[in-house]
PDB file with SEQRES, HELIX, SHEET and CRYST1 records, atoms N, CA, C and O in Angstrom:
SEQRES   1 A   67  UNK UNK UNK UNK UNK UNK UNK UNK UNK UNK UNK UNK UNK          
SEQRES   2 A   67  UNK UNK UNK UNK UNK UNK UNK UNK UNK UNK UNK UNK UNK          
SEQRES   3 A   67  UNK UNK UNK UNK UNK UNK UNK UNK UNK UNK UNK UNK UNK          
SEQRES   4 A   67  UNK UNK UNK UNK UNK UNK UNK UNK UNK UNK UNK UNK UNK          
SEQRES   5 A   67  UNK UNK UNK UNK UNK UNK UNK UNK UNK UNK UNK UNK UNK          
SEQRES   6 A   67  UNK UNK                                                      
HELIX    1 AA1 UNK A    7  UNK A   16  1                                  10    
HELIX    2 AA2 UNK A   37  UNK A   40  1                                   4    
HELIX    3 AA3 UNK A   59  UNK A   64  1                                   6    
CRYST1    1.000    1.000    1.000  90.00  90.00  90.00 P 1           1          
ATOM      1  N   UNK A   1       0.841  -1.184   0.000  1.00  0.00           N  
ATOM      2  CA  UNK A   1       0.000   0.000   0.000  1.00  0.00           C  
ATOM      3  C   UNK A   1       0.878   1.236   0.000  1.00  0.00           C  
ATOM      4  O   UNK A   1       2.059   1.123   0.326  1.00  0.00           O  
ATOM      5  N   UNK A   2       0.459   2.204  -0.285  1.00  0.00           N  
ATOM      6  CA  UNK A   2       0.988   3.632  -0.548  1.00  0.00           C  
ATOM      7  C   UNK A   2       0.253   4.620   0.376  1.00  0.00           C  
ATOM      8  O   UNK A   2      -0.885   4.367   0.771  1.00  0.00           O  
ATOM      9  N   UNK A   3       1.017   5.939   0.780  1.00  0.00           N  
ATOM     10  CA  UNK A   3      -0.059   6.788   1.436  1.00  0.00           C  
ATOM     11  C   UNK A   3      -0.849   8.163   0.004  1.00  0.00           C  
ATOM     12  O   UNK A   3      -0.269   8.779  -0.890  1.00  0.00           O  
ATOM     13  N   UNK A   4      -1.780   8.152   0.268  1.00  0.00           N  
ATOM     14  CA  UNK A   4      -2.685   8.587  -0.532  1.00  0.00           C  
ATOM     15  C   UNK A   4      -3.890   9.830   0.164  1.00  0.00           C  
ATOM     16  O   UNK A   4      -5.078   9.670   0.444  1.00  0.00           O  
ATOM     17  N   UNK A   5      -3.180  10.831   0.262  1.00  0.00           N  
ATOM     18  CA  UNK A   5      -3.604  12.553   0.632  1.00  0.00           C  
ATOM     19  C   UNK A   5      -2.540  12.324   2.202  1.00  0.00           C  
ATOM     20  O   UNK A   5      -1.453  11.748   2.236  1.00  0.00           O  
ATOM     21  N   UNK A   6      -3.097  12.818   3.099  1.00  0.00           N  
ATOM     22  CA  UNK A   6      -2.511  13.492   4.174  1.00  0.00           C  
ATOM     23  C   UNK A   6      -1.075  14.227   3.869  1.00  0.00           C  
ATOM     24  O   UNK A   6      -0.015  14.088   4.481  1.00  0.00           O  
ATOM     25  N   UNK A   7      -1.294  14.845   3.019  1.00  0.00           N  
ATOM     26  CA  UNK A   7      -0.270  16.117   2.699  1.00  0.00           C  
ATOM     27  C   UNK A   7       0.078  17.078   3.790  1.00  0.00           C  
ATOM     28  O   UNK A   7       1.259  17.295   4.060  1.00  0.00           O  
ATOM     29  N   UNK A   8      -0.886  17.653   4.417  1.00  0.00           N  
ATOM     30  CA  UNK A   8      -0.379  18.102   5.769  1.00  0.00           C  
ATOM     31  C   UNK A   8       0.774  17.276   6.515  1.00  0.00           C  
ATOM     32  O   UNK A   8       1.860  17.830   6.684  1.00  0.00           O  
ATOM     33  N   UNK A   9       0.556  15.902   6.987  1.00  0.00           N  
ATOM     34  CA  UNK A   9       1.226  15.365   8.043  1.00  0.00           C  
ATOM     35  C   UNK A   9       2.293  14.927   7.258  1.00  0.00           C  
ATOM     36  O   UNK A   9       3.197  14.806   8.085  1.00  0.00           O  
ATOM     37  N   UNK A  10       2.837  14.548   5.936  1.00  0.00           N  
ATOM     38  CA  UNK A  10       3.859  14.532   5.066  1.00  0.00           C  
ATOM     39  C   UNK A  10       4.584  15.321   5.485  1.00  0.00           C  
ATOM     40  O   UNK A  10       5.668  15.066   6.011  1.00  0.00           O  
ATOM     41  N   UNK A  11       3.960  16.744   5.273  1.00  0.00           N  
ATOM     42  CA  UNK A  11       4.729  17.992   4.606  1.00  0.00           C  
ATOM     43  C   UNK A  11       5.960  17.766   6.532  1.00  0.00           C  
ATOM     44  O   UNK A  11       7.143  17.558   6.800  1.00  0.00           O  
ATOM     45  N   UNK A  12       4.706  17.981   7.278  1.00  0.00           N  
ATOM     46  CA  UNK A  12       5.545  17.943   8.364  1.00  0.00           C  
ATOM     47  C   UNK A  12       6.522  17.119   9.046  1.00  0.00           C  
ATOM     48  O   UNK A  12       7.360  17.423   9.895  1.00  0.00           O  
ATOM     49  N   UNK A  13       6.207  15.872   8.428  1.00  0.00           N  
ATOM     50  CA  UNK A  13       7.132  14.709   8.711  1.00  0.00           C  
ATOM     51  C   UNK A  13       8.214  15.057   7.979  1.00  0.00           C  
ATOM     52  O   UNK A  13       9.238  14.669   8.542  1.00  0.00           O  
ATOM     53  N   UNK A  14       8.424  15.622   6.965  1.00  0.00           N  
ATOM     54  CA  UNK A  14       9.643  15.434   6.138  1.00  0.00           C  
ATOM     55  C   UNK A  14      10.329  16.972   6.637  1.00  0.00           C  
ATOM     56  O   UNK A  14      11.328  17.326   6.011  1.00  0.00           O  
ATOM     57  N   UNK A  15       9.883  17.763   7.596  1.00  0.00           N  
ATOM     58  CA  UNK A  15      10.422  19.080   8.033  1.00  0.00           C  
ATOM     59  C   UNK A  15      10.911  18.076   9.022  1.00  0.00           C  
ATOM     60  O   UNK A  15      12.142  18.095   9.043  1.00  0.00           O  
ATOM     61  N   UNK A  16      10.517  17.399   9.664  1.00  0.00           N  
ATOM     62  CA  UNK A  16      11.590  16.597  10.797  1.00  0.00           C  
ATOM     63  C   UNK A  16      12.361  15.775  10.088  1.00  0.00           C  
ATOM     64  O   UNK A  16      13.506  16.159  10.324  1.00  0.00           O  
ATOM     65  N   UNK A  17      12.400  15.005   9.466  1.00  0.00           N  
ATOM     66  CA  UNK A  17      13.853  14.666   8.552  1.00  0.00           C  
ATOM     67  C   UNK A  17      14.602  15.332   7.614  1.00  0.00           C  
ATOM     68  O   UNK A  17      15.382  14.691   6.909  1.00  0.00           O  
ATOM     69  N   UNK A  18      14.490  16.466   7.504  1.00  0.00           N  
ATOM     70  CA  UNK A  18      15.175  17.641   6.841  1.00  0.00           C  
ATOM     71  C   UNK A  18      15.829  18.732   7.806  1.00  0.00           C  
ATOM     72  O   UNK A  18      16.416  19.707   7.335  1.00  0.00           O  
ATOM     73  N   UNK A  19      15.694  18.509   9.245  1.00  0.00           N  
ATOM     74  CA  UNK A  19      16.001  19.508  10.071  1.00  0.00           C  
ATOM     75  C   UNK A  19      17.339  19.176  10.223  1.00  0.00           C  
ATOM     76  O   UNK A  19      18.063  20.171  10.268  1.00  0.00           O  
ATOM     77  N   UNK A  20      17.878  18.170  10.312  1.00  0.00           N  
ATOM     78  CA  UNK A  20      19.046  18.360  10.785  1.00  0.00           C  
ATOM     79  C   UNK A  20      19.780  17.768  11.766  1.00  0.00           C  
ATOM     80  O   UNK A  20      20.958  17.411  11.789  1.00  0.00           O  
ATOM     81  N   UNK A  21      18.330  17.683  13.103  1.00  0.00           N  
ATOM     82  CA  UNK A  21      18.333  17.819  14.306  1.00  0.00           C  
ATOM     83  C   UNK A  21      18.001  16.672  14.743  1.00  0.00           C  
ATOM     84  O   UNK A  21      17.404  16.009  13.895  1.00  0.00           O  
ATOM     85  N   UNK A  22      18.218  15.924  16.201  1.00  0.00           N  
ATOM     86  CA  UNK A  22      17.676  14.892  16.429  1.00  0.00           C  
ATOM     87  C   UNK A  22      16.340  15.341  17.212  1.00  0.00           C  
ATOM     88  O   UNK A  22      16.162  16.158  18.115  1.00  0.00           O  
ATOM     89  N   UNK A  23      15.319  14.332  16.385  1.00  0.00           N  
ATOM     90  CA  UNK A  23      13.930  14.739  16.724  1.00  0.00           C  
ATOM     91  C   UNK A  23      13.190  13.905  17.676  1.00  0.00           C  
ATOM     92  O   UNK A  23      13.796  12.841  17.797  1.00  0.00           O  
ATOM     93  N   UNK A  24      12.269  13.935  18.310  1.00  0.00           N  
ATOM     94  CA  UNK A  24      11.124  12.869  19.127  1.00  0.00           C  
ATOM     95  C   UNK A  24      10.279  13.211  18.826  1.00  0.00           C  
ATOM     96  O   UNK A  24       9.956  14.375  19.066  1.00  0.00           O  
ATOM     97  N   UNK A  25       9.407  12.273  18.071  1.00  0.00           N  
ATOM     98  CA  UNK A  25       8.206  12.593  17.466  1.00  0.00           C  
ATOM     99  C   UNK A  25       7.276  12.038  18.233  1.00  0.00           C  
ATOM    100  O   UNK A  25       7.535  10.865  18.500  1.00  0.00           O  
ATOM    101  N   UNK A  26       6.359  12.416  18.654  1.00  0.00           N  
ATOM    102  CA  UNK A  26       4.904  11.678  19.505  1.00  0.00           C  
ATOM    103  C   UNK A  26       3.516  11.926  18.683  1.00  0.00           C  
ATOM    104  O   UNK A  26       3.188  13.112  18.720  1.00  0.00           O  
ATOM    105  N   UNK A  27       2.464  10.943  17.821  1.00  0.00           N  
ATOM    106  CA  UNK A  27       2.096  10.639  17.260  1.00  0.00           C  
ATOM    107  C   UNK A  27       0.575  10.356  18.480  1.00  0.00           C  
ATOM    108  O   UNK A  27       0.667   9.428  19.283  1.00  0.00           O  
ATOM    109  N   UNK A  28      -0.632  11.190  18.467  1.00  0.00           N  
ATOM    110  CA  UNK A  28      -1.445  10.539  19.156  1.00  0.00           C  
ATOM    111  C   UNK A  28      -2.232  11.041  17.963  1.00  0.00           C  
ATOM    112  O   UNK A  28      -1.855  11.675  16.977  1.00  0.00           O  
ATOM    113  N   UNK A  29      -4.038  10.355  18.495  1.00  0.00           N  
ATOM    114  CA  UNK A  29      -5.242  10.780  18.063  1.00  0.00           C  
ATOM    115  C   UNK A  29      -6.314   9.987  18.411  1.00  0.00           C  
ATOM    116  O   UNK A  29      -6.450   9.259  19.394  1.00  0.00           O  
ATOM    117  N   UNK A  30      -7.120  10.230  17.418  1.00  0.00           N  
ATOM    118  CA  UNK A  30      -7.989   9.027  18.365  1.00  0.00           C  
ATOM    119  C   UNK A  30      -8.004   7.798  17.410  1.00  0.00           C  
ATOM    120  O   UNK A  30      -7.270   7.827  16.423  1.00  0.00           O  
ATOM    121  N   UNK A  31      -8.767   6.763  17.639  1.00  0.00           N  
ATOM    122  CA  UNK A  31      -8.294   5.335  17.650  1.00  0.00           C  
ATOM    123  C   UNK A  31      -8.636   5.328  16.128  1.00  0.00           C  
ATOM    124  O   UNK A  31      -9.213   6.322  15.687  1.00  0.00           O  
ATOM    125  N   UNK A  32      -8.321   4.256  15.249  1.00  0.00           N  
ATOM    126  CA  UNK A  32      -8.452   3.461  13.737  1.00  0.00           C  
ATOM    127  C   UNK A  32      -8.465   4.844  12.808  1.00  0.00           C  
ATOM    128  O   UNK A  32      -9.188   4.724  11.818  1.00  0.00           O  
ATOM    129  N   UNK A  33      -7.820   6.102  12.935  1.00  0.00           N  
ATOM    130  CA  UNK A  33      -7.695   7.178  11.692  1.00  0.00           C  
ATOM    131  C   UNK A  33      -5.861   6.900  10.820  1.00  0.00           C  
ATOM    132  O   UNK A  33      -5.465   7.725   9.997  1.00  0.00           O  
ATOM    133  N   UNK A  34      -5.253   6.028  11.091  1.00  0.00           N  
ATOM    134  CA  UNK A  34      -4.536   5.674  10.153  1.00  0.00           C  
ATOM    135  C   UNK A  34      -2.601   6.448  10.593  1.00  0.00           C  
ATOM    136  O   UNK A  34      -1.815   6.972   9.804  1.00  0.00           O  
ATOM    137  N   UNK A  35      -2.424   6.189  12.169  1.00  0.00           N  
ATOM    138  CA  UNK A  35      -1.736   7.463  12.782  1.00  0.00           C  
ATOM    139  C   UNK A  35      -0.814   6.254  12.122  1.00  0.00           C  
ATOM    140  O   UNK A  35      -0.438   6.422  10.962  1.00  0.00           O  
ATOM    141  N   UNK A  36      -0.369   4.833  12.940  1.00  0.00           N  
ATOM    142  CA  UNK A  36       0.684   3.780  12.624  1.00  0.00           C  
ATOM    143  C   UNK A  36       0.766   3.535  11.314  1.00  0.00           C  
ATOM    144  O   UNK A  36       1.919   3.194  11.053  1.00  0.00           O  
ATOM    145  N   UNK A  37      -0.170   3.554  10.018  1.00  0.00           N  
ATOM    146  CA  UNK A  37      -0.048   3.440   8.627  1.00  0.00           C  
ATOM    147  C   UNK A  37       0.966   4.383   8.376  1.00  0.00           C  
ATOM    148  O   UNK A  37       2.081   4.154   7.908  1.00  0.00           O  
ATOM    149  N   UNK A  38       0.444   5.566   8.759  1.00  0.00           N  
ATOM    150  CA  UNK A  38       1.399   6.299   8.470  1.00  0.00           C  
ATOM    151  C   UNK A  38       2.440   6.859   8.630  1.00  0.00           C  
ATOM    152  O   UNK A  38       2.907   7.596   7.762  1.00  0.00           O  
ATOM    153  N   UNK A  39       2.991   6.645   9.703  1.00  0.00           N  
ATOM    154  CA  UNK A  39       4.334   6.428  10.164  1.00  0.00           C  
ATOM    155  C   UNK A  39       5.371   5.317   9.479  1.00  0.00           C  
ATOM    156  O   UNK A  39       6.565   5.422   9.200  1.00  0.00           O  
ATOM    157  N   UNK A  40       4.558   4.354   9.340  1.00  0.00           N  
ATOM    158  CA  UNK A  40       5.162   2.757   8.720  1.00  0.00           C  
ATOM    159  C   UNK A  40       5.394   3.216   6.952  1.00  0.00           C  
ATOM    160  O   UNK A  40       6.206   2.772   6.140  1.00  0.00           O  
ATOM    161  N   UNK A  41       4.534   4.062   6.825  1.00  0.00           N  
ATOM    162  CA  UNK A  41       4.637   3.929   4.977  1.00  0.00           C  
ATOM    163  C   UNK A  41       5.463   5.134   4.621  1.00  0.00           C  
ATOM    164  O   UNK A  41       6.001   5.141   3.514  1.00  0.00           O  
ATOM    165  N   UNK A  42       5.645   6.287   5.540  1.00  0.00           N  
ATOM    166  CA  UNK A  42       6.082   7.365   5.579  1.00  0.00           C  
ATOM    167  C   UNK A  42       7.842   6.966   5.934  1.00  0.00           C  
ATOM    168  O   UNK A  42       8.679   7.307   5.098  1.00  0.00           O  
ATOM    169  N   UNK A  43       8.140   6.478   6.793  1.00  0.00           N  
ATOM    170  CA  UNK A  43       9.480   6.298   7.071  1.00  0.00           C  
ATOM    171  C   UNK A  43       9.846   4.284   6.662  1.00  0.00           C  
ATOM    172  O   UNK A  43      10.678   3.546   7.190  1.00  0.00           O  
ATOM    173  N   UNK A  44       8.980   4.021   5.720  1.00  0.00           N  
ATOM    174  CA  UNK A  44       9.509   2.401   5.124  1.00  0.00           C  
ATOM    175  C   UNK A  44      10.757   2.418   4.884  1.00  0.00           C  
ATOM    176  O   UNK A  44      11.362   1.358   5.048  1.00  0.00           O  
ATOM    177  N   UNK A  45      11.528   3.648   4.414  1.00  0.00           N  
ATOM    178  CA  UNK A  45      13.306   3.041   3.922  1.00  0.00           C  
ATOM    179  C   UNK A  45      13.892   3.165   5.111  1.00  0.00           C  
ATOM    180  O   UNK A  45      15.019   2.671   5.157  1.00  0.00           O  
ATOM    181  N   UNK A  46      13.524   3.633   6.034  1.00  0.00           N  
ATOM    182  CA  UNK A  46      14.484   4.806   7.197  1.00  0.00           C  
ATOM    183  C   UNK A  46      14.222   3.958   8.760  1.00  0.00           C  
ATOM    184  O   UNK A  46      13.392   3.095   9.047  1.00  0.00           O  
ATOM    185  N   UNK A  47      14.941   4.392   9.317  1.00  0.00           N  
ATOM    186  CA  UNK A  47      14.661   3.805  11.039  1.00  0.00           C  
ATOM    187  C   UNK A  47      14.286   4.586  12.015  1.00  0.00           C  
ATOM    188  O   UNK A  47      14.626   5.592  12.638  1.00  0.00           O  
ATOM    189  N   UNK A  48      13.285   3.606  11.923  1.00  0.00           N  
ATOM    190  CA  UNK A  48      12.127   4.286  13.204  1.00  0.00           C  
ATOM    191  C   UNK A  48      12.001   3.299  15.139  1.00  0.00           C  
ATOM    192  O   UNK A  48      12.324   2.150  15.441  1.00  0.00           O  
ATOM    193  N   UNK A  49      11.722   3.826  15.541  1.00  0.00           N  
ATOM    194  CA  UNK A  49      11.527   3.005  16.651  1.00  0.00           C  
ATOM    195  C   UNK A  49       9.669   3.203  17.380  1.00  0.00           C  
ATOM    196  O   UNK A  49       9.221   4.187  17.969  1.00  0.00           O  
ATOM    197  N   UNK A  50       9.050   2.071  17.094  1.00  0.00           N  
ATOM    198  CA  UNK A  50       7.642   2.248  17.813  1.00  0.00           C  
ATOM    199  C   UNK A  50       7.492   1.532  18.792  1.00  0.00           C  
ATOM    200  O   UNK A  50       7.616   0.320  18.614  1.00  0.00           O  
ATOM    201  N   UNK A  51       7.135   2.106  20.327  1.00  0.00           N  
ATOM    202  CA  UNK A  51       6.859   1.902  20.959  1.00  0.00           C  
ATOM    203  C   UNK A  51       5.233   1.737  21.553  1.00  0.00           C  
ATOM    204  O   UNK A  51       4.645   2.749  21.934  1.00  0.00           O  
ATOM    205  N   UNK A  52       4.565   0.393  21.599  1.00  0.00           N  
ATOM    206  CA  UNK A  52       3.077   0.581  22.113  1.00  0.00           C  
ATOM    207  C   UNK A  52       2.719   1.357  23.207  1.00  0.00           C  
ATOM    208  O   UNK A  52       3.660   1.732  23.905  1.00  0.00           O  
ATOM    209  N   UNK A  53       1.802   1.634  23.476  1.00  0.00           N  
ATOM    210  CA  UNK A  53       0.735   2.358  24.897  1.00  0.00           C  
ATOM    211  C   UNK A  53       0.257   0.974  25.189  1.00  0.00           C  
ATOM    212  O   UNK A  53      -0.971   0.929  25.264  1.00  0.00           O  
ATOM    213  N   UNK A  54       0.787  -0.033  25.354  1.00  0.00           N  
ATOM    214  CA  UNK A  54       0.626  -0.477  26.173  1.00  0.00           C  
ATOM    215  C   UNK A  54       1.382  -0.779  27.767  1.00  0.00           C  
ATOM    216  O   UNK A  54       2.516  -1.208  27.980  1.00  0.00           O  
ATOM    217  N   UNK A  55       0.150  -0.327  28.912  1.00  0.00           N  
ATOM    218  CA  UNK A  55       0.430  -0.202  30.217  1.00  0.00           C  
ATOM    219  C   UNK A  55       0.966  -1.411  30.424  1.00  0.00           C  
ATOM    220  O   UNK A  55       2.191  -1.406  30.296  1.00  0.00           O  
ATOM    221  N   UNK A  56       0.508  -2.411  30.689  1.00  0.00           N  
ATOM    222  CA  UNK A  56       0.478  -3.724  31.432  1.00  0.00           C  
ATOM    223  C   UNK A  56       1.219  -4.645  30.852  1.00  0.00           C  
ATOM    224  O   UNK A  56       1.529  -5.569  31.604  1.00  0.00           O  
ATOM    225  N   UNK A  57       1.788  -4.739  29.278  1.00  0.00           N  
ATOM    226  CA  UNK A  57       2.418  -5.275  28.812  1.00  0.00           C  
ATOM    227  C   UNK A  57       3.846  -5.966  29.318  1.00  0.00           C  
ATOM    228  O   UNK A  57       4.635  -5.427  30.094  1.00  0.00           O  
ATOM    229  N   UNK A  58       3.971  -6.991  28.842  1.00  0.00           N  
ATOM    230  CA  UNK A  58       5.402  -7.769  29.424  1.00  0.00           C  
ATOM    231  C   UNK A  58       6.493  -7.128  28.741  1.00  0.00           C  
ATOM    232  O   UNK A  58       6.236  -6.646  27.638  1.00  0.00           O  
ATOM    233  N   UNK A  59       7.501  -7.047  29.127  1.00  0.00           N  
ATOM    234  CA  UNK A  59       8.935  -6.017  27.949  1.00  0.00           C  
ATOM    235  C   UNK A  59       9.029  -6.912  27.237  1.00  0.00           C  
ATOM    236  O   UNK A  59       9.178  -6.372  26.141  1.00  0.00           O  
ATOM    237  N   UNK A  60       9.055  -8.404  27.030  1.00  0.00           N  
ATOM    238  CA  UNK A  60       9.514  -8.954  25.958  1.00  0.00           C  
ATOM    239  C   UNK A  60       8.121  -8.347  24.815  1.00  0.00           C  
ATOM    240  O   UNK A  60       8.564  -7.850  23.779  1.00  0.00           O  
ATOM    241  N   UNK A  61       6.875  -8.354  24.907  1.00  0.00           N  
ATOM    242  CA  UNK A  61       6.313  -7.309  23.595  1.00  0.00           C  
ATOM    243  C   UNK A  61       6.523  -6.341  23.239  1.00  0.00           C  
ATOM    244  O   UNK A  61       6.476  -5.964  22.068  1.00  0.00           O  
ATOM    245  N   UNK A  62       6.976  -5.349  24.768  1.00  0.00           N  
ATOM    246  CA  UNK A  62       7.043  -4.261  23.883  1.00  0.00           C  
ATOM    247  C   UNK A  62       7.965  -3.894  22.946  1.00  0.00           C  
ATOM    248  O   UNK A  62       7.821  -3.178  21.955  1.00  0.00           O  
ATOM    249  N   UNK A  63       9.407  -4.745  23.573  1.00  0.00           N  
ATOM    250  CA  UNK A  63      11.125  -4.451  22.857  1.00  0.00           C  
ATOM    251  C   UNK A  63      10.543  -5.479  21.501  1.00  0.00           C  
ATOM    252  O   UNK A  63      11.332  -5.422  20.558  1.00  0.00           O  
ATOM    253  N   UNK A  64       9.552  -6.221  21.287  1.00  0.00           N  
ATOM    254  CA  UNK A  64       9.502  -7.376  19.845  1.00  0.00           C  
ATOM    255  C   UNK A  64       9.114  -6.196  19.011  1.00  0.00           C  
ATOM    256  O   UNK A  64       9.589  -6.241  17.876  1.00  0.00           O  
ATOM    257  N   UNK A  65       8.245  -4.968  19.326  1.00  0.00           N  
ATOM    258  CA  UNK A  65       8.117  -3.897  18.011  1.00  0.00           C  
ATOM    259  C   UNK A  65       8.749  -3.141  17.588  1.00  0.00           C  
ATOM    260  O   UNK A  65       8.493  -2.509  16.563  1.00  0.00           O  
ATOM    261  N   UNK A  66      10.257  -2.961  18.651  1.00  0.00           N  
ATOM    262  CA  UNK A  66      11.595  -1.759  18.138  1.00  0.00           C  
ATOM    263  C   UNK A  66      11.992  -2.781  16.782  1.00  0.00           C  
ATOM    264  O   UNK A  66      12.314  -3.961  16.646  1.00  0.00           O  
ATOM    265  N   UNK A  67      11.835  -1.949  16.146  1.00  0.00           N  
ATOM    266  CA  UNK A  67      12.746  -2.319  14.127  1.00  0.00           C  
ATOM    267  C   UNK A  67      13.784  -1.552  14.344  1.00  0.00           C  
ATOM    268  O   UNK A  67      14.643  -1.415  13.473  1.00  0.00           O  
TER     269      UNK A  67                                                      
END                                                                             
């Protein structure tokens, strides 16, 4: 799959990989609008690190989603 409109959140994602700078990006909203698609399709060549909201979770899940 490809991302297809959200030109806004592009434009701004690629001002944080064009800065220079080391960035921390925090990514909320509300639930199933496409926040993890687009992070995943937006930075596919590049290295990212995602961390779940999940509270209660064991560390061996949460460290299985750092790529």
């Amino acid at each position: 799959m490809r991302l297809i409109g959200r030109f806004e959140e592009q434009r701004e994602l690629e001002e944080y990989t064009q800065s220079g700078e080391l960035e921390f990006l925090v990514v909320y909203g509300r639930r199933r609008v496409g926040k993890t698609f687009l992070i995943r399709e937006f930075f596919r060549d590049g290295l990212f690190f995602r961390i779940p909201g999940w509270q209660m979770a064991a560390r061996r899940h949460l460290l299985s989603d750092i790529r």
